[in-house]
N, C-alpha and C positions, 0 to 999 in steps of 0.2 A: 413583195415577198423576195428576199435572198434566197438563192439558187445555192445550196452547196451539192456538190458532186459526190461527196462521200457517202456509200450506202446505192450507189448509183452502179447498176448493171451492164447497162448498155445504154450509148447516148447516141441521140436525134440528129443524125446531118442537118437534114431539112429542116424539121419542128423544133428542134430544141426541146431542153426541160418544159418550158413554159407552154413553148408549143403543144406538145405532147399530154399537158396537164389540163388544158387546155381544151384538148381532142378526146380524151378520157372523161373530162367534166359532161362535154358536149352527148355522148356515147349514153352516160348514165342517167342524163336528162332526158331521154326520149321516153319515157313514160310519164312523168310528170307533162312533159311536153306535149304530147299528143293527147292528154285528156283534159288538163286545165287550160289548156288555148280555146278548146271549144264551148269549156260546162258554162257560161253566161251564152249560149247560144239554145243551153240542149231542152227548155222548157218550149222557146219560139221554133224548133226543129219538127218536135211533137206536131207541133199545131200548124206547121208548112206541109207536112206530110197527112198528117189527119188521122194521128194514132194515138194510143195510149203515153202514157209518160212510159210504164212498165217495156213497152216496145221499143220504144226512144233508147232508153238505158240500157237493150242490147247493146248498141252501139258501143258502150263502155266497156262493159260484163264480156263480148265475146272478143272487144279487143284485148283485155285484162289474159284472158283464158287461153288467147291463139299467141298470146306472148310469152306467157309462160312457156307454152307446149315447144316455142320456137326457138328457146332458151336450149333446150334440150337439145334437140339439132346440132344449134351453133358450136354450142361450148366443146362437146366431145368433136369437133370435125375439124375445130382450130386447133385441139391439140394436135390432128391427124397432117392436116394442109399448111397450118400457118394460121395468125390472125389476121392478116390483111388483105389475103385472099377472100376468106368468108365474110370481111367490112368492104369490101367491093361488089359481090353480089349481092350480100344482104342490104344495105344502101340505095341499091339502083334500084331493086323489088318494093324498097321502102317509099321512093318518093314519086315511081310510078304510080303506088296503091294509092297514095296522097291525093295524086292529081286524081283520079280516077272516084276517090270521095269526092272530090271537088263539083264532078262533071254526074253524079247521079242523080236518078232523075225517080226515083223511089225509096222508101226504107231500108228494100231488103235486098237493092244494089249497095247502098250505102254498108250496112250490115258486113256484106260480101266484099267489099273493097278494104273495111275498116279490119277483116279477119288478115287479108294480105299485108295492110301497111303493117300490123302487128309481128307478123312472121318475118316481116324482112327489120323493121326496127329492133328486135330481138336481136338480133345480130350484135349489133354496139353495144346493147347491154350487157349482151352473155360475157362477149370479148373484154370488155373495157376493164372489168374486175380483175379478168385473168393476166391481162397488161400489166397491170399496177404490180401483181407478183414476179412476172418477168425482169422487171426494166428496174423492182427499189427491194433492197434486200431488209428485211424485218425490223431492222435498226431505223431504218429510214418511215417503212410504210406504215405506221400510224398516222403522222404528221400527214401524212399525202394524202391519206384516206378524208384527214378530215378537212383538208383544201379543198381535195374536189366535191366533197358532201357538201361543203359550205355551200361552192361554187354552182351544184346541182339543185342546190335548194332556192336558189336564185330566180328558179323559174317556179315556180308554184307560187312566188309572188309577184311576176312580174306578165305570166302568161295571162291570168284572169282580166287583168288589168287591159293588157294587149288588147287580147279578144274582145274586151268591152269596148274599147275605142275603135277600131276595127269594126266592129256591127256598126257603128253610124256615119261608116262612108262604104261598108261592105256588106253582103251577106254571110250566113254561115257558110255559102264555099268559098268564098274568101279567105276564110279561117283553114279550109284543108290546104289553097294554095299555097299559103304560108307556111305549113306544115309542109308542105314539097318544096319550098326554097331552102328549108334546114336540112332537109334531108340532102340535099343536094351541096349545101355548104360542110357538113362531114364528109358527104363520100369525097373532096375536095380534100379535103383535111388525111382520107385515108389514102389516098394518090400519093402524096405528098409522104406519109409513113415507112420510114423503114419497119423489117418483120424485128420484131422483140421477142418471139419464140426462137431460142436456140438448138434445144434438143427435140425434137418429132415424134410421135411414136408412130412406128412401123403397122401394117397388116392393114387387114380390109376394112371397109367402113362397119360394116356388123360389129370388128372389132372395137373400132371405136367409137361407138357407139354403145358399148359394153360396158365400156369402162365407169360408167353414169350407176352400172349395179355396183361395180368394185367401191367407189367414193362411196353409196348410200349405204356400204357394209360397215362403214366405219364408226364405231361408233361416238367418237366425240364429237366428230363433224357432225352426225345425223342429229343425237340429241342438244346438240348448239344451234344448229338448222332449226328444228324445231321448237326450239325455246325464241327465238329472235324474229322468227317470220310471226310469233303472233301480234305485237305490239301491229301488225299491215290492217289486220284484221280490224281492227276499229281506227285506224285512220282511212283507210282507203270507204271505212260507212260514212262519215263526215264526207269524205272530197264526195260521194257519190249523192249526198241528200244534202249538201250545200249550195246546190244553188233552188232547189225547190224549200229550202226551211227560213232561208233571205230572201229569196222575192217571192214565192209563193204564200210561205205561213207567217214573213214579220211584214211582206208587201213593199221592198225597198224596190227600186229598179236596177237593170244589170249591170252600171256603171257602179252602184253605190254597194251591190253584192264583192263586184271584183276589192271593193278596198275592205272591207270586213272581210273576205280570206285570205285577201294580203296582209292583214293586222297580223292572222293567227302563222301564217306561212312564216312570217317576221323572225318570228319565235324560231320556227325549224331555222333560219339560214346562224343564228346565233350557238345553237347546242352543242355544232361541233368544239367550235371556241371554247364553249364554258367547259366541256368536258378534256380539253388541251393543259384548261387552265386549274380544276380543279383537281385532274389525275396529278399533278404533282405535289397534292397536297395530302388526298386519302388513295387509299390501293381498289386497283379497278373493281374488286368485290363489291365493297361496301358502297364505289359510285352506282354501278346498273342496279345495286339493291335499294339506292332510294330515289332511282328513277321511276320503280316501278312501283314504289311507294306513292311518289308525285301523281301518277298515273290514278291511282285508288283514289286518293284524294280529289283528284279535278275530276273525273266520274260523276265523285258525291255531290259535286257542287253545279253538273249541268242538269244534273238530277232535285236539287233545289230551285237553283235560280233560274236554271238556261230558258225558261218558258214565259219569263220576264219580257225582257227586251231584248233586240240584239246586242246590244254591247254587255248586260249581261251574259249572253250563251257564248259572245265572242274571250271574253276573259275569264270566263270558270273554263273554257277551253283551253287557253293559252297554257297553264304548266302542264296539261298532259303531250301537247304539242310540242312543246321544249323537250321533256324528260325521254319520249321517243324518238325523236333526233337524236338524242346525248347518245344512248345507246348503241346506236347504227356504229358507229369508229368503234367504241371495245367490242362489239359483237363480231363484225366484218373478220377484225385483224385477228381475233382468236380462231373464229371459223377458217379461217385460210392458215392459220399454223398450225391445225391441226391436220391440214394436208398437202404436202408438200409438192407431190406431183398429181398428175392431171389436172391441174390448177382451170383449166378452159373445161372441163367435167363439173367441177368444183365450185366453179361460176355460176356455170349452167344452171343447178340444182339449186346454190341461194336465187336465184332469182326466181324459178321456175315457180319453188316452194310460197316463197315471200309473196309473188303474184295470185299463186293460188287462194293463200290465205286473206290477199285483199280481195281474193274476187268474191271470197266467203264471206266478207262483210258487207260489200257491194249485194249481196244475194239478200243478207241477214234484213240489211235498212230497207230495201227496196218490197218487203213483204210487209213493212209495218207503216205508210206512208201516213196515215195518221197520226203517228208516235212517234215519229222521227226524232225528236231531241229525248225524252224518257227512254225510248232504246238505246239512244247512241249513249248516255250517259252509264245506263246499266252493260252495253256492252264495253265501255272506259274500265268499270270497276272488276269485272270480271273479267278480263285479259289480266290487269295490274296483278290482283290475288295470283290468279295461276302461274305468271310469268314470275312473280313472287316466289311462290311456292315450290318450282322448277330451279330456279337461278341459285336456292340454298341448298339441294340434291346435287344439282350437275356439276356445279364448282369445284364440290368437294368429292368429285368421283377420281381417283387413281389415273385411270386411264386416258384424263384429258391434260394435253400437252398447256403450261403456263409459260407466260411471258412475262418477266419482269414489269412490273410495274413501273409508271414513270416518275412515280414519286421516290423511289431507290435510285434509280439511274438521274435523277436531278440532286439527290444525295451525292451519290459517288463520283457527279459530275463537278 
């Protein structure tokens, strides 16, 4: 990747661009990161502990849910402190929590350590978003958004993998140690950080913590928040009934799970690219409108096929996997110009929301464990419709600030 500086706010002593891009990718991967490193462990976790699956899958659900919540925290206190004050404590909380998964000796220690890593790994994701507004000015940040989604989707096919090679020389605490040696290679990364917040806002923490209502008044951002965070909703039910629907219900083993949802993850680290590549051909409208077309369409077909074989449920999967990928870069970059300042608030709430709505999927699949692929397929088609249905209203609402598209700007260029 060429480094141009133009569109560039503030630059990196220490890190560099790259650096920096680098430490931002790392930030936004801690959710992926600390759930797919373990899900080839989390059927043999059940049965080490001597509980239900539905028990087990706390472990997920209340990490999902104590990240969100901690999303909220972060983001308003970075605009208050700084961001690299709150990627220093939240860091150290984070790969403490890690070890201390590592070292439990029940469920509902485990439970309780996996709620702390989440509060403190929140930190880099709340921040990392708000950085990227900081340090690239709107000219620049699509392109960046979609390096580091690329770079973030990296892990969702390379941690399952990890974690399955990994169980046959370790156990699953093995799997949290690791999870504390990352955490501990960011908070490294954030040492090393100059602050990228220039202007502060003044007053008490109540106050900024306030500012979380002022962003959610807004309404382009709220109803852009809420049209984008649902495409979470039926992928975060996939990552959560993925490793029980391949080695449970097709009976593959964990090593052979990790490469079937590394096939489909494949899909996500490509969407940014294709969506780089095709916005300079059609206007971002008509792209997220047949993403979420794509999306209806692969529904129908896990809803056909998926009950076949695995490599049928793994390829009637694949374009709904691409198409909400695609999405994430025009959705991100609008949602964030439609709000200029408390960008670390702004953060906060896409991720809070986004987390939420995956934890609502996560909820959704984990009541149906019998049906898990017929669910996941009807909850595919019914996201697409409504997010459909939504994306031809809100577009076209007055009050929502537009970004040229990059198919004009490759024109004019």
């Amino acid at each position: 990747m060429n480094i141009s500086y133009a569109g560039i706010k503030t630059k990196q002593r220490y890190l560099g661009d790259r650096g920096l891009i680098a430490l931002i990718s790392l930030l936004s991967a801690f959710v992926p990161l600390s759930t797919d490193l373990y899900l080839p462990a989390l059927p043999g976790m059940a049965d080490y502990f001597g509980v239900s699956s539905d028990l087990a899958n706390l472990t997920l659900v209340m990490f999902f849910l104590s990240f969100g919540a901690g999303t909220l925290l972060w983001g308003p206190l970075s605009d208050r402190y700084g961001r690299r004050p709150m990627l220093l404590i939240g860091l150290s909380i984070y790969s403490a929590a890690s070890l201390g998964c590592a070292l439990s000796t029940d469920i509902y220690q485990l439970i309780a350590f996996r709620i702390l890593e989440a509060i403190g790994g929140s930190s880099g994701f709340a921040v990392a978003t708000a950085m990227i507004t900081d340090v690239y000015d709107v000219s620049r940040r699509e392109p960046i958004l979609a390096v580091v989604q690329t770079m973030v989707l990296i892990s969702p096919v390379s941690a399952p993998v990890i974690g399955a090679i990994l169980l046959r020389f370790t156990s699953w605490r093995g799997l949290f140690g690791a999870l504390a040696f990352i955490g501990l290679l960011a908070l490294a990364g954030s040492i090393a950080l100059q602050e990228t917040l220039r202007d502060r806002h003044s007053g008490s923490l109540v106050h900024a913590l306030g500012r979380l209502y002022v962003v959610a008044r807004n309404p382009a951002f709220a109803s852009l928040l809420a049209l984008f965070s649902l495409p979470s909703i039926s992928a975060m039910a996939f990552i959560a009934s993925s490793s029980y629907i391949y080695i449970r219900g097709f009976g593959l083993s964990e090593l052979a799970y990790s490469y079937f949802f590394a096939f489909n993850a494949i899909g996500m680290i490509s969407a940014p690219t294709i969506y780089l590549k095709l916005s300079r051909r059609m206007s971002r409208r008509s792209f997220v409108m047949i993403c979420f077309g794509v999306i209806i369409l692969s529904g129908m077909l896990i809803l056909i096929l998926g009950t076949r074989s695995p490599w049928m449920f793994a390829v009637s999967l694949l374009p709904a996997t691409i198409a909400a990928g695609a999405v994430r870069t025009p959705g991100t970059n609008l949602m964030l110009e439609q709000q200029r300042e408390d960008t670390g608030s702004a953060a906060a709430l896409m991720s809070c929301v986004g987390i939420i709505a995956g934890s609502i999927g996560m909820s959704l699949i984990s009541m149906n464990r019998g049906n898990m692929i017929p669910v996941l397929g009807m909850l595919y088609v019914l996201i697409g419709v409504i997010s459909a249905t939504l994306w031809l209203y809100i577009s076209q609402r007055p009050y929502v600030t537009r970004i040229p598209d990059r198919r004009a700007a490759a024109a004019a260029g």
